[in-house]
KENUKOL-348561 format. One record per residue: residue in one letter; residue number from 1; x, y, z of N, C-alpha, C, O in turn. Coordinates in nm, 4 decimals. Layout:
<nodes>
<aa A | i NUM | n.east X | n.north Y | n.up Z | ca.east X | ca.north Y | ca.up Z | c.east X | c.north Y | c.up Z | o.east X | o.north Y | o.up Z> .
...
</nodes>
This chain:
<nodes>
<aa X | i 1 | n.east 11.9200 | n.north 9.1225 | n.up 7.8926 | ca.east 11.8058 | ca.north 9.1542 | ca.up 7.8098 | c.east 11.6886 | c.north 9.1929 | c.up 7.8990 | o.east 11.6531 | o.north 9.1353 | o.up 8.0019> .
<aa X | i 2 | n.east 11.6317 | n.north 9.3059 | n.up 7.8391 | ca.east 11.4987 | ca.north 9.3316 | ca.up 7.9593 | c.east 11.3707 | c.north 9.2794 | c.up 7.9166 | o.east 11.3599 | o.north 9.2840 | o.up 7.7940> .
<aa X | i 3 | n.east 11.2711 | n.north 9.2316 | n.up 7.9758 | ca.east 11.1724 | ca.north 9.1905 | ca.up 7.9355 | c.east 11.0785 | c.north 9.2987 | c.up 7.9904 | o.east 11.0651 | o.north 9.3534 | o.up 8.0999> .
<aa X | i 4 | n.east 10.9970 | n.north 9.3112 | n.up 7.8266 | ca.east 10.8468 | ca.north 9.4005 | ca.up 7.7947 | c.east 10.7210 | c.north 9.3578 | c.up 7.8802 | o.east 10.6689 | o.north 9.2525 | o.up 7.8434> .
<aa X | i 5 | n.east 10.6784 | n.north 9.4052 | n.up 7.9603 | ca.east 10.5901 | ca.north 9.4377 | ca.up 8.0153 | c.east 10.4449 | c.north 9.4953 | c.up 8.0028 | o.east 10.4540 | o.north 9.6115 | o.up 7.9633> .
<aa X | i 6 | n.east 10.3302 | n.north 9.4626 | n.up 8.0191 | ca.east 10.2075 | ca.north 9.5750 | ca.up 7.9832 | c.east 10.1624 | c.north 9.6727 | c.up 8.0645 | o.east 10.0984 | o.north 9.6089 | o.up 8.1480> .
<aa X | i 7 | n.east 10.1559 | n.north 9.7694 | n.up 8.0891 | ca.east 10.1268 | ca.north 9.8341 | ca.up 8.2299 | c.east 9.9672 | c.north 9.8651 | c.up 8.2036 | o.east 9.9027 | o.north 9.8963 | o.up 8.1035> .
<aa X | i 8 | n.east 9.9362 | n.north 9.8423 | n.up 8.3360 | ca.east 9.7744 | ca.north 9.8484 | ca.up 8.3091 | c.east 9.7296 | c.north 9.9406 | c.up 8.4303 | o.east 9.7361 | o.north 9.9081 | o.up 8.5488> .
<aa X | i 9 | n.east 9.6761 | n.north 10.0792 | n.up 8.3726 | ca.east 9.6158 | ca.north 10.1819 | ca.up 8.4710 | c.east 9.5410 | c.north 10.1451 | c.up 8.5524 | o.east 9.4431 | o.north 10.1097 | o.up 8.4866> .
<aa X | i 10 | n.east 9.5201 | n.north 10.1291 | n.up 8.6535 | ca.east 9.3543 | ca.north 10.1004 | ca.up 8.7424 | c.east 9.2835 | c.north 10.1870 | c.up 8.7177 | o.east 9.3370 | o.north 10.2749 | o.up 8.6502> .
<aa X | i 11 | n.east 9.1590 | n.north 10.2066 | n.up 8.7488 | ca.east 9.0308 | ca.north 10.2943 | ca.up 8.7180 | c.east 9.0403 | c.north 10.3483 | c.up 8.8994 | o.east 9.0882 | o.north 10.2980 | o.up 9.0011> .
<aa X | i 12 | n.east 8.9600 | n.north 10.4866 | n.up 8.8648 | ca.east 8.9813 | ca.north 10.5597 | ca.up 9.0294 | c.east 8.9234 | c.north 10.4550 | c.up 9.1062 | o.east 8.9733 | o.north 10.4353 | o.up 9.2170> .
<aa X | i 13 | n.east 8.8278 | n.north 10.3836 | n.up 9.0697 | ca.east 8.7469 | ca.north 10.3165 | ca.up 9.1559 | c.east 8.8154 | c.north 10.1212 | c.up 9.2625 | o.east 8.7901 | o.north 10.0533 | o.up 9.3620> .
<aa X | i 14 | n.east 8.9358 | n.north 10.1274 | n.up 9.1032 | ca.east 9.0311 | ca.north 10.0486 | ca.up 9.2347 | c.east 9.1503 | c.north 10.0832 | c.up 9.2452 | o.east 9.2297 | o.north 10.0102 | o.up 9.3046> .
<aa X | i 15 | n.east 9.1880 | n.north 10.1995 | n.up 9.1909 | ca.east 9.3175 | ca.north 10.2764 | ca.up 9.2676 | c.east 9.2887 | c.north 10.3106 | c.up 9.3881 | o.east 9.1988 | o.north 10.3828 | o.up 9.4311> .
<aa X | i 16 | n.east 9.4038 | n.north 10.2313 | n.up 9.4604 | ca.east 9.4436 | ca.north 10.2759 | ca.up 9.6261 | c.east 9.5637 | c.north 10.3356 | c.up 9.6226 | o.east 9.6389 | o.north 10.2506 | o.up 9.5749> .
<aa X | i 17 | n.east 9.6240 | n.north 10.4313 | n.up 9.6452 | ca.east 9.7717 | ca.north 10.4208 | ca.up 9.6498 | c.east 9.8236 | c.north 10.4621 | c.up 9.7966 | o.east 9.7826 | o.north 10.5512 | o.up 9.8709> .
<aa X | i 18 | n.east 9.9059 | n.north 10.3876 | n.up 9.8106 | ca.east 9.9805 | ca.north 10.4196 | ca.up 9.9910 | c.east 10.0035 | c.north 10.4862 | c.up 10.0026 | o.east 10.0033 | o.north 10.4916 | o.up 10.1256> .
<aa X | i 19 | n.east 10.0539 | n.north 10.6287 | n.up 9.9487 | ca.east 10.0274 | ca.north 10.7287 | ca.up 10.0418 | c.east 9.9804 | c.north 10.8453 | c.up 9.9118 | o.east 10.0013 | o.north 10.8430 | o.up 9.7905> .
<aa X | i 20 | n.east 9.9184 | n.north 10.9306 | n.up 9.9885 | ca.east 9.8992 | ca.north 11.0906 | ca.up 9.8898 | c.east 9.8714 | c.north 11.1536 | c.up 10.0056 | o.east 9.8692 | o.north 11.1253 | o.up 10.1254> .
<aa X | i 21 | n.east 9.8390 | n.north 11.2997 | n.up 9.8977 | ca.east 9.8340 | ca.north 11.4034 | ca.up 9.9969 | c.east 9.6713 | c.north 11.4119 | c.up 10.0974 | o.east 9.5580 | o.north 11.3640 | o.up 10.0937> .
<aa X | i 22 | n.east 9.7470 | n.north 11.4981 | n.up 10.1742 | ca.east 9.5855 | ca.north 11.5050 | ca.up 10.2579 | c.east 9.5933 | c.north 11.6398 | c.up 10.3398 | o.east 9.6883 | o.north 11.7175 | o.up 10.3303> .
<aa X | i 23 | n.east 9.4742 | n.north 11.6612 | n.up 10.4281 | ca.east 9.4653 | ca.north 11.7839 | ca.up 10.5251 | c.east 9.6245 | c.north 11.8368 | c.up 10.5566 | o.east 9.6740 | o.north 11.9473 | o.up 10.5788> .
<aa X | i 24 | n.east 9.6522 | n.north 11.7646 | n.up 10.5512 | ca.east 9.8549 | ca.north 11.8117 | ca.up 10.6285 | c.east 9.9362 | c.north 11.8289 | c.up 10.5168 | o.east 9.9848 | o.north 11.9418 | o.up 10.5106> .
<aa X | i 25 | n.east 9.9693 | n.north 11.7463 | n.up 10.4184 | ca.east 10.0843 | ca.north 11.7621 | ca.up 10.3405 | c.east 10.0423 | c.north 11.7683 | c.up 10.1632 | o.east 9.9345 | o.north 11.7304 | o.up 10.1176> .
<aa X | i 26 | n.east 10.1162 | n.north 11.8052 | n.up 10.1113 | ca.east 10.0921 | ca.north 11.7996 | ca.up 9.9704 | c.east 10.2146 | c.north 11.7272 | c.up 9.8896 | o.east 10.3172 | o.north 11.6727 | o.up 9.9304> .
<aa X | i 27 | n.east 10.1657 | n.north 11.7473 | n.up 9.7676 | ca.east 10.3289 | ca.north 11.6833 | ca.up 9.6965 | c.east 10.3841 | c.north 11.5644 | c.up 9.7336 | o.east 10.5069 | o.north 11.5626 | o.up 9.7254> .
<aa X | i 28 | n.east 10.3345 | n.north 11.4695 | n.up 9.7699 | ca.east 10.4000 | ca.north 11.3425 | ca.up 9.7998 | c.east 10.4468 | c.north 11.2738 | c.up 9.6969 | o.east 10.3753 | o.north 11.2136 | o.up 9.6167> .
<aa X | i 29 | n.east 10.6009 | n.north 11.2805 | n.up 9.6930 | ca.east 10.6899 | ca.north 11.2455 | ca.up 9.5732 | c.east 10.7379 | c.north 11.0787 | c.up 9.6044 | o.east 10.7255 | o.north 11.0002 | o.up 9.6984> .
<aa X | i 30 | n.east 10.7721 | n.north 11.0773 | n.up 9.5281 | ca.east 10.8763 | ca.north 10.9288 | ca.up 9.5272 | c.east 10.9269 | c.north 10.9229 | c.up 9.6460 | o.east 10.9505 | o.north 11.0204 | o.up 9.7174> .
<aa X | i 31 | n.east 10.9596 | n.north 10.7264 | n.up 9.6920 | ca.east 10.9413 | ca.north 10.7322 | ca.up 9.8214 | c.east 11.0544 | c.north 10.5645 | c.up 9.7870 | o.east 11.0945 | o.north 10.5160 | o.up 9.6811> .
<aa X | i 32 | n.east 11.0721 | n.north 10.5209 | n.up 9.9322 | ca.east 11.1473 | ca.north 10.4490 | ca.up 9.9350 | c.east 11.1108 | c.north 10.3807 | c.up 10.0794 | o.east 11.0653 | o.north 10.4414 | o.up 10.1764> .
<aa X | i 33 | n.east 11.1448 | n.north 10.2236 | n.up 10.0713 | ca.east 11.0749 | ca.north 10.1741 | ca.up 10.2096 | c.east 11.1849 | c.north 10.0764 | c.up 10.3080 | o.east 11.2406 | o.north 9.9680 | o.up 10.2910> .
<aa X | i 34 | n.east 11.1836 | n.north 10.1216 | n.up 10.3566 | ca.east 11.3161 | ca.north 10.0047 | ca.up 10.4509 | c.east 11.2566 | c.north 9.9924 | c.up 10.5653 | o.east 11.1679 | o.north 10.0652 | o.up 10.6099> .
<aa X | i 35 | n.east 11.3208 | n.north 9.8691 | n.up 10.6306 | ca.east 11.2373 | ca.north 9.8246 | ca.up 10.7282 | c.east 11.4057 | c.north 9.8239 | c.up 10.8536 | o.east 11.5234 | o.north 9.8027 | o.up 10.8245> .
<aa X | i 36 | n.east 11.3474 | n.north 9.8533 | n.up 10.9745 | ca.east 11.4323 | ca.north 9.8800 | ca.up 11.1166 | c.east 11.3614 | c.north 9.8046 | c.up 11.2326 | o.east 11.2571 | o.north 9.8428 | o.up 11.2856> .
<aa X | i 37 | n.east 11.4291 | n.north 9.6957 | n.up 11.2644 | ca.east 11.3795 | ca.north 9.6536 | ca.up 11.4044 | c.east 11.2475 | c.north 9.5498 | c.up 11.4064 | o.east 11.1854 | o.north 9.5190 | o.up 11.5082> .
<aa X | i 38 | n.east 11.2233 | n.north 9.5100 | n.up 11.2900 | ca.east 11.0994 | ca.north 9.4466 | ca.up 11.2931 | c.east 10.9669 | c.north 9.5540 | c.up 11.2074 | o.east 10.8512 | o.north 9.5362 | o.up 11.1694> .
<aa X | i 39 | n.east 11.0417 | n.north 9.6401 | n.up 11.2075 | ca.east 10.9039 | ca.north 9.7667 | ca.up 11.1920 | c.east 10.9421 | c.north 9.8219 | c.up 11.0163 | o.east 11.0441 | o.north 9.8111 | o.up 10.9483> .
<aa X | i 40 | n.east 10.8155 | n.north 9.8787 | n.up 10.9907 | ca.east 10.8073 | ca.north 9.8986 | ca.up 10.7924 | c.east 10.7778 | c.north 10.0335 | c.up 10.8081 | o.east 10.6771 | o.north 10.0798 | o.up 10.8615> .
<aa X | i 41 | n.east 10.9217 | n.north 10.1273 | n.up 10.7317 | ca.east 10.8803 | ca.north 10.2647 | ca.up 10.7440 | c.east 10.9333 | c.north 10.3088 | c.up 10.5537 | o.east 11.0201 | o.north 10.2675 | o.up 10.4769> .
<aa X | i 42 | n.east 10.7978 | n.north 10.4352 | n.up 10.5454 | ca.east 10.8286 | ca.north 10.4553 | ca.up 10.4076 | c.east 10.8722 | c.north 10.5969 | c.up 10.4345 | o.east 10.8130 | o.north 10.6778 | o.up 10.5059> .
<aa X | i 43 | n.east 11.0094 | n.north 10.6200 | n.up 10.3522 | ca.east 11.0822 | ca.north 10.7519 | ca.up 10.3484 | c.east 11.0201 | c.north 10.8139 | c.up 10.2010 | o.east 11.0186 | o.north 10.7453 | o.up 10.0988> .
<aa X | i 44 | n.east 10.9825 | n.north 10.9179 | n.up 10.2051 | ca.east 10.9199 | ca.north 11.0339 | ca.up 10.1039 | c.east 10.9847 | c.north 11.2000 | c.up 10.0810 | o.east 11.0685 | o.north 11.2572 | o.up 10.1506> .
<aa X | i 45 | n.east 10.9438 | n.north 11.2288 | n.up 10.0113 | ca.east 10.9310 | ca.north 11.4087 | ca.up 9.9916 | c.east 10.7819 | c.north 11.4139 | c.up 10.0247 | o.east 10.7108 | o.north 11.3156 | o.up 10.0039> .
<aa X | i 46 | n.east 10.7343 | n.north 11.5264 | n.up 10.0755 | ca.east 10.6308 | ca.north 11.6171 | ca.up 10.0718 | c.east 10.6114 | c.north 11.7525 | c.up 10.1223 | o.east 10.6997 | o.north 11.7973 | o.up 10.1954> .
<aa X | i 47 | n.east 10.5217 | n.north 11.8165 | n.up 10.0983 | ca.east 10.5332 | ca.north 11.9759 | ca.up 10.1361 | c.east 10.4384 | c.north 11.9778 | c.up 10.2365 | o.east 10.3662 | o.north 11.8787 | o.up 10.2465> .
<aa X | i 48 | n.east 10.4261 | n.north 12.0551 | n.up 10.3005 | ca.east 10.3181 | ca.north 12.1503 | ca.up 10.4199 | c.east 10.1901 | c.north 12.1729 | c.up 10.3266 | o.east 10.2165 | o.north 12.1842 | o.up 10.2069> .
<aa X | i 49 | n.east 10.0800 | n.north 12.1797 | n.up 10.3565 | ca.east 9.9577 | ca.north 12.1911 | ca.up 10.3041 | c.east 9.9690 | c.north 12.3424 | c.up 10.2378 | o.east 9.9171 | o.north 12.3446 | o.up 10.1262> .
<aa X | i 50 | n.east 10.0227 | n.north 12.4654 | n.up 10.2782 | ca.east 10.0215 | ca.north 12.5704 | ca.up 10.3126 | c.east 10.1615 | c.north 12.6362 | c.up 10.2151 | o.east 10.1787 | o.north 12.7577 | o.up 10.2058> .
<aa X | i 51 | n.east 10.2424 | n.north 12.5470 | n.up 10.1559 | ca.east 10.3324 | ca.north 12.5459 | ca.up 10.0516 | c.east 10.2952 | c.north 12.6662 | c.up 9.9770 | o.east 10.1886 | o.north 12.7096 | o.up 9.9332> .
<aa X | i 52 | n.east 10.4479 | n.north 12.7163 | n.up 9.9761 | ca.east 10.4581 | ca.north 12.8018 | ca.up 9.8203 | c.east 10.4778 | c.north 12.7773 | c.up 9.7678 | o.east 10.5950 | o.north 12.8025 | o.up 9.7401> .
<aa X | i 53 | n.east 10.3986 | n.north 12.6902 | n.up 9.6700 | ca.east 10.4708 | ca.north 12.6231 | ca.up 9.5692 | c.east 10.5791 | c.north 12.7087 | c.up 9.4572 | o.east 10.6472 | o.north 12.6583 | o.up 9.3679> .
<aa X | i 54 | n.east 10.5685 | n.north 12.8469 | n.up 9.4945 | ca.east 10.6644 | ca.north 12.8744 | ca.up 9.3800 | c.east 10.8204 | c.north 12.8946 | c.up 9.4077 | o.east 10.9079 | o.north 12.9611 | o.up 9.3522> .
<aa X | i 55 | n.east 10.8171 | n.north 12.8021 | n.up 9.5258 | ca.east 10.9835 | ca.north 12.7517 | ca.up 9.5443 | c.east 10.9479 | c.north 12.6155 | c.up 9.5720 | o.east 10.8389 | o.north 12.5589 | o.up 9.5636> .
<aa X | i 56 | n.east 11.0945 | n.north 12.5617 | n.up 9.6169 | ca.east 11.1136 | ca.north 12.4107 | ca.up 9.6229 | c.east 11.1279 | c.north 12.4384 | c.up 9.7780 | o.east 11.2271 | o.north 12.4905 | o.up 9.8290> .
<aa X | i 57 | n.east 11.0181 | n.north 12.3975 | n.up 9.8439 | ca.east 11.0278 | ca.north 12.3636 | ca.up 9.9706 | c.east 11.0206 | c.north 12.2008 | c.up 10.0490 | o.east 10.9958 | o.north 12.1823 | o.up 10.1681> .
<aa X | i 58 | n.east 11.0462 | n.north 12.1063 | n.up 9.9580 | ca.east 10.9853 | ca.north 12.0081 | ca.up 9.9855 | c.east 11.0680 | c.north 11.9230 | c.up 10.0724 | o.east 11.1841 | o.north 11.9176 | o.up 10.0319> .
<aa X | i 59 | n.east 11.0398 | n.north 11.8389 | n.up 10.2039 | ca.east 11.1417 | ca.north 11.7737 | ca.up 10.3002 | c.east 11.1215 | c.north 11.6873 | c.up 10.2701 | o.east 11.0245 | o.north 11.6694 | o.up 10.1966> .
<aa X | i 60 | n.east 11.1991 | n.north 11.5887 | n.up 10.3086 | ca.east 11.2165 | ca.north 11.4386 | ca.up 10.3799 | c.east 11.1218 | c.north 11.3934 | c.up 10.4541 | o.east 11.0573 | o.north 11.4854 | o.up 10.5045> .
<aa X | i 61 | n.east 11.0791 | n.north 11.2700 | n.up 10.4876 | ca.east 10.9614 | ca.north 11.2374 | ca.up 10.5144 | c.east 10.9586 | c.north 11.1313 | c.up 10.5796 | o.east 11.0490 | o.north 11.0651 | o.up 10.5285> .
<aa X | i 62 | n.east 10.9069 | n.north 11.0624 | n.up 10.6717 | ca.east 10.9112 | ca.north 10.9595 | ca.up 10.7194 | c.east 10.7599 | c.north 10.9113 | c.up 10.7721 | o.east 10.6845 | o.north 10.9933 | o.up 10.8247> .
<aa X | i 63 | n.east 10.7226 | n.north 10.7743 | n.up 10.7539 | ca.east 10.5868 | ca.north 10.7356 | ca.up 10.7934 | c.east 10.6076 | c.north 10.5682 | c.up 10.8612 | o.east 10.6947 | o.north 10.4860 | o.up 10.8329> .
<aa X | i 64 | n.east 10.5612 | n.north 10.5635 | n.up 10.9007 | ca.east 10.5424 | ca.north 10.3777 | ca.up 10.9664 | c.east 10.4335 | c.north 10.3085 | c.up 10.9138 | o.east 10.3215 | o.north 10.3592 | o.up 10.9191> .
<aa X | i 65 | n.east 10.4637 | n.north 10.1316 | n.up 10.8326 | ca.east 10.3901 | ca.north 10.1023 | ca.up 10.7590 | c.east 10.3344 | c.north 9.9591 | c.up 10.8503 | o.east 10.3984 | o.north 9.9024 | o.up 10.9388> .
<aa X | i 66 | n.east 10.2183 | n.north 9.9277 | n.up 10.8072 | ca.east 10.2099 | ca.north 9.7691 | ca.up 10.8693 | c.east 10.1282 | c.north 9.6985 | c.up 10.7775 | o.east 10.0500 | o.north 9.7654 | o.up 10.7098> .
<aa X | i 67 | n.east 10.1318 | n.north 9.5797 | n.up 10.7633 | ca.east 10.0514 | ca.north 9.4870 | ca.up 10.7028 | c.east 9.9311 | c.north 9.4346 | c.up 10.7514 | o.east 9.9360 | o.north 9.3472 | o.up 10.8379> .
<aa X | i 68 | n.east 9.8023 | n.north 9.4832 | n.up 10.7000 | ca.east 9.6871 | ca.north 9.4884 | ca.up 10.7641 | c.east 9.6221 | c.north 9.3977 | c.up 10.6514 | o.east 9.6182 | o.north 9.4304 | o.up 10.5328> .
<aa X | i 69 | n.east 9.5630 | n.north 9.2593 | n.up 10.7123 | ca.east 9.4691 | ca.north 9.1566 | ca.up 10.5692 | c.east 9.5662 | c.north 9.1566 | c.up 10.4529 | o.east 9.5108 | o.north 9.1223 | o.up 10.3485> .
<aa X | i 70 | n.east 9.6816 | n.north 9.1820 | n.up 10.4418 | ca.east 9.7820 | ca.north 9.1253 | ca.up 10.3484 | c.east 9.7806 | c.north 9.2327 | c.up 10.2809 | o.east 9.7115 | o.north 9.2180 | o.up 10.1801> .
<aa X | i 71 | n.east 9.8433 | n.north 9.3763 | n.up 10.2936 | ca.east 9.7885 | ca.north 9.4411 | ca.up 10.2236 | c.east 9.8816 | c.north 9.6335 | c.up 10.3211 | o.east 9.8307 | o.north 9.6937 | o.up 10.4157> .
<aa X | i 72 | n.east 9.9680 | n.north 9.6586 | n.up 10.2746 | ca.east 10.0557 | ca.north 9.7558 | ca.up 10.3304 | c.east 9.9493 | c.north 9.8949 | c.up 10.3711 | o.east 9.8723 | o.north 9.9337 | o.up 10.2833> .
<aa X | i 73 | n.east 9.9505 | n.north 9.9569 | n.up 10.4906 | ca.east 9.9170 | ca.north 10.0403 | ca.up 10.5594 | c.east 9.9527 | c.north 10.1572 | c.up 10.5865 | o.east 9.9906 | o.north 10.1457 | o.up 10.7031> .
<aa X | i 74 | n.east 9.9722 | n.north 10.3062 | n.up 10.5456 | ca.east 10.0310 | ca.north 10.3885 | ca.up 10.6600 | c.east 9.9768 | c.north 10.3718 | c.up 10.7855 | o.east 9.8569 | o.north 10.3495 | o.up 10.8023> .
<aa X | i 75 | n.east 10.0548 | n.north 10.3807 | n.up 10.8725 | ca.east 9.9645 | ca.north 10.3686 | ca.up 11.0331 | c.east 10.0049 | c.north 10.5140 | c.up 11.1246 | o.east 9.9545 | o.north 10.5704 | o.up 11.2217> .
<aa X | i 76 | n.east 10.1045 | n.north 10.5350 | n.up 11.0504 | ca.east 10.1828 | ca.north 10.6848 | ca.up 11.1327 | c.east 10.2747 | c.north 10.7988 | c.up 11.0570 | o.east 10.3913 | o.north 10.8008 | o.up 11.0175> .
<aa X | i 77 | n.east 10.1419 | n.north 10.9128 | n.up 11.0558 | ca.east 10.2661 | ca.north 10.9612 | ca.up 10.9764 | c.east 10.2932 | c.north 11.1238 | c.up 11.0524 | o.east 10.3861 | o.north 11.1950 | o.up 11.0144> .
</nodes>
């Protein structure tokens, strides 16, 4: 049996989200996080800033995460 849930939007003002786009990449899709060696890396899609978007150019992705004040980081991407 699944249990119902409320989902509650944040307001821009305390939405953080770990990663989006920026100067470099766009399209940052669904992502997935596994950890190697002691170390926290999040696997993604995203495009080149510079994208055509009118194809599917979008790669694989890789970033390194850390826990900074309790609280997940990109530190490298």
């Amino acid at each position: 049996e699944l249990n119902k849930i409320d989902f509650i939007k944040y307001s821009p003002q305390t939405f953080s989200p770990l990663l989006s786009s920026d100067e470099n990449e766009i399209s940052t899709g669904h992502c997935s996080m596994t950890e190697d060696n002691g170390k926290l890396y999040l696997v993604y899609h995203g495009r080149d800033k510079n994208s055509d978007l009118s194809k599917d150019d979008r790669t694989a992705r890789i970033c390194e995460l850390e826990v900074i004040n309790k609280k997940l980081v990109v530190t490298k991407r």
